[in-house]
C-alpha positions as CSV (number, residue, x, y, z in Angstrom):
1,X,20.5,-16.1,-4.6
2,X,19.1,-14.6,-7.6
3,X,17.6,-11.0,-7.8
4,X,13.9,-11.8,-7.2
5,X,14.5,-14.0,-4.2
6,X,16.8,-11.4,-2.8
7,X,13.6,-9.0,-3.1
8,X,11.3,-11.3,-1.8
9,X,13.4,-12.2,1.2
10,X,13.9,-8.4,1.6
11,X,10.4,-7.4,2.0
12,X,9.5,-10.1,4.5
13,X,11.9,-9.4,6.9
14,X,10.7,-5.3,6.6
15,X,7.2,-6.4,6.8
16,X,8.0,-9.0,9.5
17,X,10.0,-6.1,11.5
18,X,7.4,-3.3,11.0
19,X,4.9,-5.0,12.7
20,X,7.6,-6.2,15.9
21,X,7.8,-2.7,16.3
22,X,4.0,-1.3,15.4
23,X,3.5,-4.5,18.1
24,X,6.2,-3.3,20.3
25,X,4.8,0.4,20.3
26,X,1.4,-0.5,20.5
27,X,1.2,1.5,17.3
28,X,-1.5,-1.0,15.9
29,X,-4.1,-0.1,18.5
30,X,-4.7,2.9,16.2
31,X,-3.8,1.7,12.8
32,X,-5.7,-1.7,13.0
33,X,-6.5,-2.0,9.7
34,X,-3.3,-0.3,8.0
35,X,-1.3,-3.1,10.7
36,X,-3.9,-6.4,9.6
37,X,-2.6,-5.3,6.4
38,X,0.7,-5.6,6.4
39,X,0.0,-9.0,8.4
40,X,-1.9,-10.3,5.7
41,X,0.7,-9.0,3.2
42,X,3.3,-10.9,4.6
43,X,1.2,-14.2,5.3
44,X,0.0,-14.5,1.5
45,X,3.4,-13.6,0.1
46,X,4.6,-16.6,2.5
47,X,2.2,-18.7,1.6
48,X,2.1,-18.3,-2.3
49,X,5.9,-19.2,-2.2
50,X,4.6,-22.2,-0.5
51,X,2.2,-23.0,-3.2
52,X,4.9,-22.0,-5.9
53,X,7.3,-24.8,-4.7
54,X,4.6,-27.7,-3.8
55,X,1.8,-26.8,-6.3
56,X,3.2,-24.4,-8.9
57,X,-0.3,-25.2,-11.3
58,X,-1.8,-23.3,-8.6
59,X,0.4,-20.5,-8.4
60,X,-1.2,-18.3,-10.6
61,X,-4.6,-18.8,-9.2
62,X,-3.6,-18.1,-5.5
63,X,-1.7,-14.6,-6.8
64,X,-5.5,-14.0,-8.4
65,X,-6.7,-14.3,-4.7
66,X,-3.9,-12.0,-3.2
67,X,-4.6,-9.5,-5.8
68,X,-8.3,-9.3,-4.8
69,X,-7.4,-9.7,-1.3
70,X,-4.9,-6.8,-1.0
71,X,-7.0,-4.0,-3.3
72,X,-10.2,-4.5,-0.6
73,X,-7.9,-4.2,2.3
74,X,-6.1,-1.7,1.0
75,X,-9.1,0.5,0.6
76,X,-9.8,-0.4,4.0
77,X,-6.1,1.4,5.2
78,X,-7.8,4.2,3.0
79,X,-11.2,4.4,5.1
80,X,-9.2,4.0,8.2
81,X,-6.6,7.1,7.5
82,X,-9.6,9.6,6.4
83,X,-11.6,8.2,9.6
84,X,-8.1,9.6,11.7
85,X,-8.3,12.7,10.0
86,X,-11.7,13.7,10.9
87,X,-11.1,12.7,14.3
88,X,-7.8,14.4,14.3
89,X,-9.4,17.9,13.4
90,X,-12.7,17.4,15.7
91,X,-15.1,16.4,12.6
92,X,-18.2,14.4,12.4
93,X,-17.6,11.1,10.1
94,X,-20.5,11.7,7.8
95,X,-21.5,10.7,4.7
96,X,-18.8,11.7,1.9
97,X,-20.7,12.1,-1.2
98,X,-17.8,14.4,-2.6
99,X,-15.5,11.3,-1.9
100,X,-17.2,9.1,-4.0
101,X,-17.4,11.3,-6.8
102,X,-13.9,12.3,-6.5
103,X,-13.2,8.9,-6.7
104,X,-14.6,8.2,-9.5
105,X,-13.7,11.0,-11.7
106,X,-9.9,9.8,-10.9
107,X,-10.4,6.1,-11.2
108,X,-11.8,7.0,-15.0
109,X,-8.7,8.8,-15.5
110,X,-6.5,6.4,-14.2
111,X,-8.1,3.5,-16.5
112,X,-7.6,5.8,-19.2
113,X,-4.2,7.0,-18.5
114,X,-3.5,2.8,-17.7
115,X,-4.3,1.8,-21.4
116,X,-4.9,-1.9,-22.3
117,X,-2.6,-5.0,-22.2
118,X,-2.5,-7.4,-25.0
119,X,-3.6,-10.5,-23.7
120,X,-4.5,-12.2,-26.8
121,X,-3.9,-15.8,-27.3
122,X,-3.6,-16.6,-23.6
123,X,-5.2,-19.1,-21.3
124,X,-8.4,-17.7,-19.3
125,X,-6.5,-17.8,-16.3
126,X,-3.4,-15.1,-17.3
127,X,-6.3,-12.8,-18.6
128,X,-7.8,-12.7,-14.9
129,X,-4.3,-12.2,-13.7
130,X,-3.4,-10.0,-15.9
131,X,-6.8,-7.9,-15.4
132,X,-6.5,-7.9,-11.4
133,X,-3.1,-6.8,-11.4
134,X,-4.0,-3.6,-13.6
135,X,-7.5,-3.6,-12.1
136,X,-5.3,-2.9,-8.0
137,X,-2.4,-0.8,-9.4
138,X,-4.7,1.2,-10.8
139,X,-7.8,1.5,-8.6
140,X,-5.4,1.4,-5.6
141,X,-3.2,4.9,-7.1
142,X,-7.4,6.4,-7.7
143,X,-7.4,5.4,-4.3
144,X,-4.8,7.6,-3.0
145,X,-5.6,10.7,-5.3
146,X,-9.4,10.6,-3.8
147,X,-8.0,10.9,0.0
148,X,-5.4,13.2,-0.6
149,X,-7.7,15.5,-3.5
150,X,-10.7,14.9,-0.2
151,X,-8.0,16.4,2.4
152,X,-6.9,19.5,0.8
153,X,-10.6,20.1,-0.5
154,X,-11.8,20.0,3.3
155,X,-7.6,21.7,4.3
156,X,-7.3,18.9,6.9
157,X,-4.6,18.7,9.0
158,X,-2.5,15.7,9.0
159,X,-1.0,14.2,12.1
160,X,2.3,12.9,11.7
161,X,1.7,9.4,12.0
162,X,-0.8,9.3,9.5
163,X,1.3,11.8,6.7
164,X,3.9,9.4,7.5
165,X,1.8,6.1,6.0
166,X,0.0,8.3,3.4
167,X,3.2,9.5,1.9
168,X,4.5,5.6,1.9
169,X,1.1,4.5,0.1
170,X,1.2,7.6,-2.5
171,X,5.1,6.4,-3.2
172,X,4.0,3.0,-3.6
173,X,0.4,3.1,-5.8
174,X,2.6,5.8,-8.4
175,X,5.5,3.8,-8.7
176,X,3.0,0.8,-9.1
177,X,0.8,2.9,-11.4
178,X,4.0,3.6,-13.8
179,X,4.4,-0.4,-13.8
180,X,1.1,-1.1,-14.9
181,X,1.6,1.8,-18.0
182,X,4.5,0.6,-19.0
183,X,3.1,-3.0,-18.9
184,X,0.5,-2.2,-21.5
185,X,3.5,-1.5,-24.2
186,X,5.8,-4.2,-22.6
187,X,3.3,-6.9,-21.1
188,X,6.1,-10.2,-21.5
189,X,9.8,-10.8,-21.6
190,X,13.0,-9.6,-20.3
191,X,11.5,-5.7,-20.0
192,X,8.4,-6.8,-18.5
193,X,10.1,-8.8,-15.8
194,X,12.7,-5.8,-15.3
195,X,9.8,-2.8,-14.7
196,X,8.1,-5.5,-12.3
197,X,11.1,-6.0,-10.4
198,X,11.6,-2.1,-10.2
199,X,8.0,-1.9,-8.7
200,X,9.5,-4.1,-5.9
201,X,12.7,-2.4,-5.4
202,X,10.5,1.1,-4.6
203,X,8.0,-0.9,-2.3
204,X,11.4,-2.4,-0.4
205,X,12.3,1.4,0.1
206,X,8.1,2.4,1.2
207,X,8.7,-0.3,4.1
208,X,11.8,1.0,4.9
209,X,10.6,4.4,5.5
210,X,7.7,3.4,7.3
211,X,10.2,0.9,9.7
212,X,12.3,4.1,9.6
213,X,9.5,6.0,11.0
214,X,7.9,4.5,13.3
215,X,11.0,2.8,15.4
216,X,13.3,6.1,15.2
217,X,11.4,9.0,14.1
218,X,8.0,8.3,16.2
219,X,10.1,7.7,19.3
220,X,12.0,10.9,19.2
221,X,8.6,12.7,18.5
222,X,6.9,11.0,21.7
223,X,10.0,12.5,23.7
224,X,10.1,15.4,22.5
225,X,6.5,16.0,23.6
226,X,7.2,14.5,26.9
227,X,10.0,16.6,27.9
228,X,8.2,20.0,28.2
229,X,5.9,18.5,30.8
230,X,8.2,16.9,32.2
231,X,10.5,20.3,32.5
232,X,7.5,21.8,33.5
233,X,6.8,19.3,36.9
234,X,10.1,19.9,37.9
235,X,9.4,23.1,38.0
């Protein structure tokens, strides 16, 4: 088993066991989105490793779909996690003006702080793939600096279940963010391959936490709260 498959593997069976227990726990009820996510993570990863090995002319357009796929539903998990904060300190879900300029201001800076691949000299086809791939990693990192620049603006509070998969999405869209700069001064070869690879490593360690979280940690936080009333009705 060579290093990417060993990854690959990796990641499914963390996806695979995060949603057993968001299942489990009933967890998804209110993180549907952030949980449809991680469903369709794992489906499409299955299913381009499918394609790879019965249709591998295909292979790169099916990652082009993922790519797509995965930036609108990740700023779906985005939406969703802002949604819970307003709800979670007792405010009206208006109209966010200051969002969407915040968000632009930091996607500009993020395109400019991404650079530009060379792409020269390639098929139609890597250019689109190439594009996308910057295009997420780099709109999905703006992303994440609009929610958590619109939270402190507005000094929300942050439940724990929430912080929990905010801090797991800021890990991933920086680490993924220093991918796609280093990819515009290594974009082929050995180096290339090794900074991708790295990207994957830190995401194996985001679903880690998360399964961390919510099978341990989010149990002993539910019985911790229990036990006062509990203590209390004895009483």
């Amino acid at each position: 088993m060579n290093l990417d498959t060993a990854i690959f593997s990796i990641s499914c069976l963390l996806i695979a066991g995060l949603i057993a227990v968001m299942t489990s726990k009933r967890v998804f009820l209110a993180l549907p989105v952030f949980f449809f996510y991680l469903c369709t993570g794992l489906v499409l990863g299955l299913a381009a490793l499918l394609v790879l090995h019965t249709i591998p002319a295909w292979y790169v357009h099916f990652v082009i779909f993922i790519y797509a796929t995965d930036l609108i539903f990740f700023f779906g998990v985005i939406i969703e996690l802002g949604k819970n904060l307003l709800r979670h300190n007792r405010l009206a879900a208006t109209r966010q003006p200051v969002a969407i300029l915040l968000f632009l201001i930091t996607a500009l800076l993020a395109i400019a702080l991404a650079g530009q691949a060379v792409t020269s000299g390639r098929t139609w086809v890597f250019r689109m793939y190439t594009f996308l791939a910057r295009f997420n990693e780099t709109l999905s990192f703006a992303g994440f600096l609009t929610l958590a620049t619109w939270s402190s603006l507005r000094k929300l509070r942050w439940p724990a279940r929430e912080l929990h998969v905010a801090t797991g999405l800021g890990i991933q869209t920086f680490a993924w963010f220093v991918v796609t700069v280093l990819h515009s001064h290594w974009n082929q070869g050995t180096v290339y391959h090794g900074v991708n690879q790295a990207g994957q490593i830190i995401y194996i360690g985001v679903l880690a936490y998360w399964l961390h979280y919510f099978w341990i940690r989010a149990g002993q936080v539910s019985a911790a709260r229990r036990e006062p009333s509990m203590t209390t009705a004895a009483r």
